[in-house]
C-alpha positions as a Markdown table, in Angstrom:
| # | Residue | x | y | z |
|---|---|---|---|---|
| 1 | Unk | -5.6 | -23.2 | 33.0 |
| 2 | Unk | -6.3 | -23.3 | 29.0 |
| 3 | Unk | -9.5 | -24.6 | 28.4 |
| 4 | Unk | -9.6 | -27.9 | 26.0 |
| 5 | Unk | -9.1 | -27.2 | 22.0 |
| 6 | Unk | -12.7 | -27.8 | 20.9 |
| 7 | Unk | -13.9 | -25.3 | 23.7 |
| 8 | Unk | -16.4 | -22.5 | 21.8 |
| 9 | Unk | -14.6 | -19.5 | 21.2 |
| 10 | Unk | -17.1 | -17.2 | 24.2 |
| 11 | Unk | -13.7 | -14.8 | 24.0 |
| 12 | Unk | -13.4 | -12.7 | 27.3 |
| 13 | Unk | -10.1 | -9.7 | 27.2 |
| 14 | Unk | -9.2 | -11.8 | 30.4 |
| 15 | Unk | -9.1 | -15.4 | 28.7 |
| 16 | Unk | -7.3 | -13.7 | 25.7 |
| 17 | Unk | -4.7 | -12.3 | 27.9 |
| 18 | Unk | -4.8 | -16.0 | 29.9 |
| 19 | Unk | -3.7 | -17.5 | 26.4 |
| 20 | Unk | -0.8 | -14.7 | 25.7 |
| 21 | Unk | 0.5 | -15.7 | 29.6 |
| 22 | Unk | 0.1 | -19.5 | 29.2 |
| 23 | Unk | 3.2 | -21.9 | 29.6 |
| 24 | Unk | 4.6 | -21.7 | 25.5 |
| 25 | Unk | 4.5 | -25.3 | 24.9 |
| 26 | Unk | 0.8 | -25.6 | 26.4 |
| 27 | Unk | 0.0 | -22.7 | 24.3 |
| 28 | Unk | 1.7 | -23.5 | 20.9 |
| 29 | Unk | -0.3 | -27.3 | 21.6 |
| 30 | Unk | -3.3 | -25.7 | 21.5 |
| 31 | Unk | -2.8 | -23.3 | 18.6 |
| 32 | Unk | -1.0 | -25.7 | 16.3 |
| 33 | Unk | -4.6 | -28.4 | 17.2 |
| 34 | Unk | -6.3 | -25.6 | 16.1 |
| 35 | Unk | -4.9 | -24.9 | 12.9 |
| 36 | Unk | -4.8 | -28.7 | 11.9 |
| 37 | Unk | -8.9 | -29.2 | 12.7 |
| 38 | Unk | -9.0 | -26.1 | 10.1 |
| 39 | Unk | -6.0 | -26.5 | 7.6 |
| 40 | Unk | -4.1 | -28.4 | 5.8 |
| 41 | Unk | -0.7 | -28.0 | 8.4 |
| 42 | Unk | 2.0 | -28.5 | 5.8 |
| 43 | Unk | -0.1 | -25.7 | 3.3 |
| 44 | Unk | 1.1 | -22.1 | 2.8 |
| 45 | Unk | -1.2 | -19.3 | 1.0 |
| 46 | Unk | 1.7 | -17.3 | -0.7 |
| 47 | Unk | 0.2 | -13.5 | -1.2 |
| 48 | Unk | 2.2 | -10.4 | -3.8 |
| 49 | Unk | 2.1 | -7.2 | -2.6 |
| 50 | Unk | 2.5 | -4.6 | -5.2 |
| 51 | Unk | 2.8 | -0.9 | -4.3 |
| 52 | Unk | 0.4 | 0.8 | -7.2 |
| 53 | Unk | 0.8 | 4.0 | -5.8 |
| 54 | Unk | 3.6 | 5.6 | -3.3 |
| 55 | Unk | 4.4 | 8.2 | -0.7 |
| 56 | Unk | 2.5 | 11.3 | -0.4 |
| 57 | Unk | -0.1 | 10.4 | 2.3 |
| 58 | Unk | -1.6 | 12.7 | 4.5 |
| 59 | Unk | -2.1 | 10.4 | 7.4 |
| 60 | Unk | 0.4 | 10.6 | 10.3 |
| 61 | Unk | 0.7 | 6.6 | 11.1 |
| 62 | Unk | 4.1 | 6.7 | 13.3 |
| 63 | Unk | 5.3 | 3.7 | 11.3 |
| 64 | Unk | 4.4 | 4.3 | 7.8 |
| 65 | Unk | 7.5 | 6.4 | 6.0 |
| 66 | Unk | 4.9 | 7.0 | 3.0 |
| 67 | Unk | 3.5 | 10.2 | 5.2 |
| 68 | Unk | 4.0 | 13.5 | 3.7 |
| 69 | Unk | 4.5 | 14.6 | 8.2 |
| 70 | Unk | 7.6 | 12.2 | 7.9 |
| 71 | Unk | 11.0 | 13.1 | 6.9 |
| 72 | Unk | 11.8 | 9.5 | 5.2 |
| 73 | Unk | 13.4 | 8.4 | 1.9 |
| 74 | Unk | 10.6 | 7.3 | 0.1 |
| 75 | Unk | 9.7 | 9.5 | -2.7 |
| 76 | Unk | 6.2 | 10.1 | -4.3 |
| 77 | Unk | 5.1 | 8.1 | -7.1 |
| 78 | Unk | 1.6 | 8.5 | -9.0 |
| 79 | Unk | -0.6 | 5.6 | -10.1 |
| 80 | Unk | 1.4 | 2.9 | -12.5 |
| 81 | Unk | 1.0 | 2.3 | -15.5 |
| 82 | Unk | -2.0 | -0.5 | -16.4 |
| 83 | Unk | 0.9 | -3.0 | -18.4 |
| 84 | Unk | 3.0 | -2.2 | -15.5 |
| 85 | Unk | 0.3 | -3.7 | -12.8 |
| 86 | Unk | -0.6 | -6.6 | -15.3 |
| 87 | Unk | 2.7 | -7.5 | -15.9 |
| 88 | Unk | 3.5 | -7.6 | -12.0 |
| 89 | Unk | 0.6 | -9.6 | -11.5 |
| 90 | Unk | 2.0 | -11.9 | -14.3 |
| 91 | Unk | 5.0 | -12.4 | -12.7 |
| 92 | Unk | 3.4 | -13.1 | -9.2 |
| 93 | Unk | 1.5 | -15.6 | -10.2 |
| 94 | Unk | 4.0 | -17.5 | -12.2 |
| 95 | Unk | 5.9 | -17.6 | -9.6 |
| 96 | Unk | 3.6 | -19.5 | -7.6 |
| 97 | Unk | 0.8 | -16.4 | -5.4 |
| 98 | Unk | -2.7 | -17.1 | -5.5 |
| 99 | Unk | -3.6 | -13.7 | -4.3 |
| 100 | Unk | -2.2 | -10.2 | -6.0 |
| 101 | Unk | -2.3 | -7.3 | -3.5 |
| 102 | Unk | -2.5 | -3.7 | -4.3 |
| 103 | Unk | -2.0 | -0.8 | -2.0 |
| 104 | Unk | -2.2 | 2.8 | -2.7 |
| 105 | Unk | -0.6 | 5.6 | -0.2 |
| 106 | Unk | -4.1 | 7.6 | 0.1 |
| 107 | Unk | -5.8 | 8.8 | 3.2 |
| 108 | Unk | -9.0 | 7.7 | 1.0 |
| 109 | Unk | -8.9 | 6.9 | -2.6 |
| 110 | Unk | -9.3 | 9.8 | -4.5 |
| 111 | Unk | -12.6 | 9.7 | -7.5 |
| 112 | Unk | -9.6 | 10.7 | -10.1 |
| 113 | Unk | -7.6 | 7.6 | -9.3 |
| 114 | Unk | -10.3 | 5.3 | -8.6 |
| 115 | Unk | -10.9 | 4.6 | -12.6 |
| 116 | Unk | -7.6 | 3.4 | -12.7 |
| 117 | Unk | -7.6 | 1.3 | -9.9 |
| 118 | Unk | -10.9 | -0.6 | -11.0 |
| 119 | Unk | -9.1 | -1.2 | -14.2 |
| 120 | Unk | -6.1 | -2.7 | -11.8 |
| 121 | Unk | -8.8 | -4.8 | -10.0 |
| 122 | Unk | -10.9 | -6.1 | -13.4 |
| 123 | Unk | -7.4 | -7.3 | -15.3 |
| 124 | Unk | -5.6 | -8.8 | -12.0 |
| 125 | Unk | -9.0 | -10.8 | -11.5 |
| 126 | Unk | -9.2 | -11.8 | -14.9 |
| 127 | Unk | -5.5 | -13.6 | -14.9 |
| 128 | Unk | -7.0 | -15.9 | -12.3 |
| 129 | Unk | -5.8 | -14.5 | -9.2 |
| 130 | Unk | -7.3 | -13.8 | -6.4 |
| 131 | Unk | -7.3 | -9.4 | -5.7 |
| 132 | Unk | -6.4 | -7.4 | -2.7 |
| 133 | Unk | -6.5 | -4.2 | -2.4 |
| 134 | Unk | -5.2 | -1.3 | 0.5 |
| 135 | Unk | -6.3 | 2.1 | -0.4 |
| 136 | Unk | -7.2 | 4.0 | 3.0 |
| 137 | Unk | -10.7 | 5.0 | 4.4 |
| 138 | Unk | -13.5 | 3.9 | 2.4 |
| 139 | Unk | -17.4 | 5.1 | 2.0 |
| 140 | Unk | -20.1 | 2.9 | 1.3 |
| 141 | Unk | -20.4 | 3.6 | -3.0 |
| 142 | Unk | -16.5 | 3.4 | -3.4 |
| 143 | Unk | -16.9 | -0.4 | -1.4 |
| 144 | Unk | -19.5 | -1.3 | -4.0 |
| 145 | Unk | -17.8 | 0.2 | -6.9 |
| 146 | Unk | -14.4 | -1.9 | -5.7 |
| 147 | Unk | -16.0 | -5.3 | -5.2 |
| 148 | Unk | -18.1 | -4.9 | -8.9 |
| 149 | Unk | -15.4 | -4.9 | -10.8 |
| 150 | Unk | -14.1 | -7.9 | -9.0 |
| 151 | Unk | -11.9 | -6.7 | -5.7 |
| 152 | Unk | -12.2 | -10.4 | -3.3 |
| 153 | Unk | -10.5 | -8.7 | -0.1 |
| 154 | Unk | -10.0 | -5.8 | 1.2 |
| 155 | Unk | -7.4 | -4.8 | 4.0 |
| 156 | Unk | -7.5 | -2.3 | 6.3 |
| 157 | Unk | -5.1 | -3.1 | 9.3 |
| 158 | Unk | -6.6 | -2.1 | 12.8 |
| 159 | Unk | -3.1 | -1.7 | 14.1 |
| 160 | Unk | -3.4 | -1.5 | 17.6 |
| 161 | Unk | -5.7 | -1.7 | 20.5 |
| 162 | Unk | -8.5 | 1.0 | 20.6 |
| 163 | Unk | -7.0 | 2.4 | 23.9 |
| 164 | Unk | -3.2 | 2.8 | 22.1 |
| 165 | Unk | -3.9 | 4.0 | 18.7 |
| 166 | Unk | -3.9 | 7.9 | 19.6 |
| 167 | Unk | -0.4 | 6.9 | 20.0 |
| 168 | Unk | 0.0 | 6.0 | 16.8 |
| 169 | Unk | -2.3 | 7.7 | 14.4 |
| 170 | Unk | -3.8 | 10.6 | 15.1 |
| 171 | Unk | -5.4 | 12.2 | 11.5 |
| 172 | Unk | -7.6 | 9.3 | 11.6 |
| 173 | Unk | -10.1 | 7.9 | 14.6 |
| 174 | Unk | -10.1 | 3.7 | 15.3 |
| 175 | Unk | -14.0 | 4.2 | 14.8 |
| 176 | Unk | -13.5 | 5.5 | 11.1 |
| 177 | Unk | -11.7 | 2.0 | 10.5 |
| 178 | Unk | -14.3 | -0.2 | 11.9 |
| 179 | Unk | -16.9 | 2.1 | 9.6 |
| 180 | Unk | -14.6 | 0.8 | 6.4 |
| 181 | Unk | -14.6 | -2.7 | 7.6 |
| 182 | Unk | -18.7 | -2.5 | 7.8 |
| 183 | Unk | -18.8 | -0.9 | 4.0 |
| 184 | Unk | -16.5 | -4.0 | 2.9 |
| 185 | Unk | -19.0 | -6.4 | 4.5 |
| 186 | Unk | -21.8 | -4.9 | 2.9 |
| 187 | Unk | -20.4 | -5.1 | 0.1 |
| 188 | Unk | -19.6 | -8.3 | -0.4 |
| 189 | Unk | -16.1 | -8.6 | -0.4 |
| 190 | Unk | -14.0 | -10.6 | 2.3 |
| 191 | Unk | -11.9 | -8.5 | 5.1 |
| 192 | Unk | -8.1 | -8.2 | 5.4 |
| 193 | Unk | -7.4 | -7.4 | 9.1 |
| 194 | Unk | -4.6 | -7.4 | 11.5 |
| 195 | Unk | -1.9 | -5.7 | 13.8 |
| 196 | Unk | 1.3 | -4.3 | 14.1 |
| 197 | Unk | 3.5 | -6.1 | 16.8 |
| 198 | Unk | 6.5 | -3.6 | 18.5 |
| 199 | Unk | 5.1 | -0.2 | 18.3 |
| 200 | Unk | 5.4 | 0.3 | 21.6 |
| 201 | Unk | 2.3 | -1.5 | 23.0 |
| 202 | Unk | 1.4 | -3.9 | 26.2 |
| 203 | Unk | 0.7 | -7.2 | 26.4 |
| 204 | Unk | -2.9 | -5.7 | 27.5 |
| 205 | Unk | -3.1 | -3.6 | 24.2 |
| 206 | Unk | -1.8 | -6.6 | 22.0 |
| 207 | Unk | -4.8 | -9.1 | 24.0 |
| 208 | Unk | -7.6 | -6.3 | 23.2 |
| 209 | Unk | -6.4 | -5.8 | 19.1 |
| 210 | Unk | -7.3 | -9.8 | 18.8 |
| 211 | Unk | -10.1 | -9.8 | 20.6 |
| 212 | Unk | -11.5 | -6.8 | 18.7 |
| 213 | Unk | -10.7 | -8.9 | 15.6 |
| 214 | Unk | -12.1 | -12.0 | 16.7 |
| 215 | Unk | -15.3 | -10.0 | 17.5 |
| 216 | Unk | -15.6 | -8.7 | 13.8 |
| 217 | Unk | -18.8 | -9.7 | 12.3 |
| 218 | Unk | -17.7 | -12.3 | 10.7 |
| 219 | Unk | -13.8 | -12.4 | 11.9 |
| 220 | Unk | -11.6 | -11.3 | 9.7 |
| 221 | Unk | -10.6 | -14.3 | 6.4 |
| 222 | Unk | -7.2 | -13.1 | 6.4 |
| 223 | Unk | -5.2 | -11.6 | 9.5 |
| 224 | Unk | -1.8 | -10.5 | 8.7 |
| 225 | Unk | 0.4 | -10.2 | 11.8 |
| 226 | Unk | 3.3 | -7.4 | 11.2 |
| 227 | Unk | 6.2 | -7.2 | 13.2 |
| 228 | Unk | 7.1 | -3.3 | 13.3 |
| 229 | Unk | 10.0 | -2.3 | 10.3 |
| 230 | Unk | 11.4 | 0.9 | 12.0 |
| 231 | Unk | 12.0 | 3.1 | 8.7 |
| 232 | Unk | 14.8 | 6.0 | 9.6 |
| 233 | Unk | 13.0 | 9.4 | 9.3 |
| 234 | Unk | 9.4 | 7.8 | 11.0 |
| 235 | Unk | 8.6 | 8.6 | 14.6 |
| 236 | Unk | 9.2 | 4.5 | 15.7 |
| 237 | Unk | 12.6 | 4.3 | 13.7 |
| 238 | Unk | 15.0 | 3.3 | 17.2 |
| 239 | Unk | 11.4 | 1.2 | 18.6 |
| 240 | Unk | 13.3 | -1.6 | 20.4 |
| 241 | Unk | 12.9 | -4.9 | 18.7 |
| 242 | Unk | 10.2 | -7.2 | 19.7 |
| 243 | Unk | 11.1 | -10.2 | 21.4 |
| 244 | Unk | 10.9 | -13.4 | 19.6 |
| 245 | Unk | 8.8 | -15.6 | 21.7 |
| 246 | Unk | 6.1 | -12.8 | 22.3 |
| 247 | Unk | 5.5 | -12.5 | 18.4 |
| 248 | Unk | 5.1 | -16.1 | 18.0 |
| 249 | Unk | 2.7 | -15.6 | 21.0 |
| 250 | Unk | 0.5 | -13.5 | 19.1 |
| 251 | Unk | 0.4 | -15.5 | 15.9 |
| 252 | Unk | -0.5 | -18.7 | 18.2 |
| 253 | Unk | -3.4 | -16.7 | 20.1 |
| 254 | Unk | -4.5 | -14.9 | 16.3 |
| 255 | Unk | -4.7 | -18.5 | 15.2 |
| 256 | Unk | -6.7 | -20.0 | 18.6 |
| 257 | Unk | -9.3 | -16.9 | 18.3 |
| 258 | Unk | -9.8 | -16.9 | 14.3 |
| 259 | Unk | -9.4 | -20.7 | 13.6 |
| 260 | Unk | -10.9 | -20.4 | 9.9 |
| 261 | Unk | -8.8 | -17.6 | 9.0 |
| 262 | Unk | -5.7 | -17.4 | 6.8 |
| 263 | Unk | -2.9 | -16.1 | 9.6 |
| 264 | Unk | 0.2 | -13.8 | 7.3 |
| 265 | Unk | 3.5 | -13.7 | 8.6 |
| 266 | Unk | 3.6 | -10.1 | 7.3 |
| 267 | Unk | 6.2 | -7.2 | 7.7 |
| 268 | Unk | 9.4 | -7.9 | 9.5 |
| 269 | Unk | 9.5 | -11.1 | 8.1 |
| 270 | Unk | 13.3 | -10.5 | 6.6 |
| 271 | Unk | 15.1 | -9.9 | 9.6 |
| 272 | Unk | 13.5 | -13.3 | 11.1 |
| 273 | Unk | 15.8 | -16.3 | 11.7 |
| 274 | Unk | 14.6 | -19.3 | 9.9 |
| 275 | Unk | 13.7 | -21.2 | 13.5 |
| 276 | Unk | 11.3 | -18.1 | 14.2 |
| 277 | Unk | 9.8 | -18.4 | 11.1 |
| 278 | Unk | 9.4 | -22.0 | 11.6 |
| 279 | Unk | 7.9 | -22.0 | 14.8 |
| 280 | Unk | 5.5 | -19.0 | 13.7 |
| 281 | Unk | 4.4 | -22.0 | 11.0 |
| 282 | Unk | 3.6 | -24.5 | 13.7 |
| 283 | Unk | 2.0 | -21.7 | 15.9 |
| 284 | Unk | -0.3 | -21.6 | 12.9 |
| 285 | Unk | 1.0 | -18.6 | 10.7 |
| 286 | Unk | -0.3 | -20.4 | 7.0 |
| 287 | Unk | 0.1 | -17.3 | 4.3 |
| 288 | Unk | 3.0 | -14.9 | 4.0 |
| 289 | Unk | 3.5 | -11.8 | 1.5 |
| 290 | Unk | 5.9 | -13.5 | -1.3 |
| 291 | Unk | 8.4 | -11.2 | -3.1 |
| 292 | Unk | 11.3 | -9.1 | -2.4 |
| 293 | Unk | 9.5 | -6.2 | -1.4 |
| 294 | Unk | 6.5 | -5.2 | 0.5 |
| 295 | Unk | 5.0 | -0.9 | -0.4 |
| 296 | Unk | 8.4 | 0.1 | 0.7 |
| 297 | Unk | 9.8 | -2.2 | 3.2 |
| 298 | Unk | 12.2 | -5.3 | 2.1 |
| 299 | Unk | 11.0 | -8.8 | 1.9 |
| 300 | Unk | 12.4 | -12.3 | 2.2 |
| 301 | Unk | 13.2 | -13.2 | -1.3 |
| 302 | Unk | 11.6 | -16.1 | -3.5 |
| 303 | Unk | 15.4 | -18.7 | -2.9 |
| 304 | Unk | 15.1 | -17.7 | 0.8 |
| 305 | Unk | 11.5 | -18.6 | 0.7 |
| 306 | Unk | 11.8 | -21.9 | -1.2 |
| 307 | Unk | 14.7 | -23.1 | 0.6 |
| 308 | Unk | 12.6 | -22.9 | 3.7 |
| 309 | Unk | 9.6 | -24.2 | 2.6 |
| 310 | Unk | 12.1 | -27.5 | 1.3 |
| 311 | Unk | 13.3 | -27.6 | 5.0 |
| 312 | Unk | 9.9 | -27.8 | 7.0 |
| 313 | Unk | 8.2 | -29.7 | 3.8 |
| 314 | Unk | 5.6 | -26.8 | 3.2 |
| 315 | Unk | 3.9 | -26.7 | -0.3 |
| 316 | Unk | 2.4 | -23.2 | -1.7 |
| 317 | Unk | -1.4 | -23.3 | -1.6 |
| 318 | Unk | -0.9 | -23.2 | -5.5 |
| 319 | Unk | 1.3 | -26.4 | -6.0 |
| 320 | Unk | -1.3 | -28.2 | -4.2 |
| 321 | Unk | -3.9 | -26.9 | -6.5 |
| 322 | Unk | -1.9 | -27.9 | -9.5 |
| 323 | Unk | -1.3 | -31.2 | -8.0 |
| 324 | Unk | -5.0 | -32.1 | -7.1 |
| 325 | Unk | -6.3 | -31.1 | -10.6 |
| 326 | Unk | -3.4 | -33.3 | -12.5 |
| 327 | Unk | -4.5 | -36.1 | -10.0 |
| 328 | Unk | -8.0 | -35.9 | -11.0 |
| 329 | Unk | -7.2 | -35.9 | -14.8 |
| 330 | Unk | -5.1 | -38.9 | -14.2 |
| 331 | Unk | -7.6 | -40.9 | -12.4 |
């Protein structure tokens, strides 16, 4: 039986995997209560994701076509050009994202790049946008460098369960990612954290990756929730396709465990019907990445997008924004 929706969050692996099992409509109650003690329920945080540099990694993540151990498409690209970044950024936020997100194909950012990158950082910031960034394993001085010159979040995805990831990834350990999610923290900056859905996982391995999130110290501000994008030439490119009621599950648990924290509909977002996406929305999914392509996977583009949001009456985050200030000057 779910406990009531103001119940303190004392998360046990058995209550988490209690919520994934619950009748849907009990659980989807509880999750979209939730998300309206926390958030505006007709709100949605629209985030860019720009890929700064690509391909070339040395890391062999079974999903990511970017490795140099996989035989996919993607070609190498260095570091773009400064304009390049700012002029993205530009765009993004014109077009109505409050948050500009960089990633970088790097095991770890190399010292050579990292100049660069803090110039990325310093000019995004200074257009008024909120800054991601996703650049790999981090030590402690290149976490202080990165929120100095203005970096807001950092993300570094978990992925899985502890017990599954050797499945996955095996040039990295799950320990070395929890060790960049402490440097963040002490440095100041605000954690970007969640999961891939569809790699091959149990319902077991998907109820430990949100409680290990939940039990972050503090959870996680932003959790984007992936659904896998098999990418011919990667090790998961014929993973069967999740089914569509156990991803909403995991959004609607992500939301019950980490009620102040933005949950992104993420990767796989594109091949989504408009009704899953919907219900992913009430489930208490309130940020998506905005723009027609995310590193080097497709995205939902910006007509899809608005159409939608016309449908279920959602306003971006920044609209609202807009809309309060104007209302303030008027009054």
């Amino acid at each position: 039986m779910l406990n009531p929706p103001n119940s303190p969050p004392a998360w046990t692996l058995a209550e988490v995997q209690e919520l994934l099992a619950a009748p849907m409509n009990d659980l989807l109650y509880r999750a979209h209560s939730v998300h309206r003690e926390h958030f505006n329920p007709n709100e949605i945080q629209l985030s860019t994701l720009l890929s700064v540099k690509t391909g070339g990694c040395p890391e062999d993540c079974h999903y990511c076509p970017q490795s140099l151990r996989h035989a996919s498409d993607v070609a190498s690209e260095p570091l773009l050009p400064l304009n390049e970044v700012v002029a993205r950024a530009q765009q993004a936020k014109a077009a109505g994202a409050t948050r500009f997100c960089m990633g970088a194909a790097y095991r770890g950012p190399k010292e050579r790049d990292l100049a660069r990158i803090l110039e990325y950082i310093a000019a995004v910031k200074a257009l008024g946008l909120e800054t991601c960034a996703t650049l790999g394993l981090l030590d402690e001085d290149q976490a202080r460098r990165l929120a100095e010159a203005g970096l807001d979040y950092y993300n570094h995805n978990l992925d899985t369960s502890e017990a599954y990831y050797p499945e996955i990834i095996t040039t990295r350990r799950y320990a070395d990612r929890l060790k960049t999610l402490e440097h963040v923290r002490e440095a100041g900056m605000r954690v970007c954290c969640g999961g891939i859905v569809g790699l091959g996982e149990t319902v077991q391995d998907r109820a430990e990756l949100l409680l290990e999130l939940s039990r972050l110290n503090p959870p996680p501000e932003s959790v984007p929730i992936n659904e896998l994008v098999p990418v011919p030439g990667t090790p998961l490119a014929h993973a069967p396709k999740t089914d569509p009621i156990d991803f909403v599950r995991v959004i609607a648990v992500a939301r019950i465990l980490m009620p102040h924290a933005h949950v992104r509909l993420s990767a796989g977002r594109s091949t989504m019907s408009r009704e899953l996406q919907a219900l992913c929305f009430f489930a208490g999914a309130n940020s998506i990445f905005y723009g027609e392509k995310l590193l080097t996977t497709p995205n939902n583009d910006a007509d899809q997008d608005h159409a939608l949001f016309a449908a279920l009456g959602l306003r971006p985050e920044a609209q609202l924004r807009t809309e309060s200030r104007t209302s303030v000057h008027a009054g």
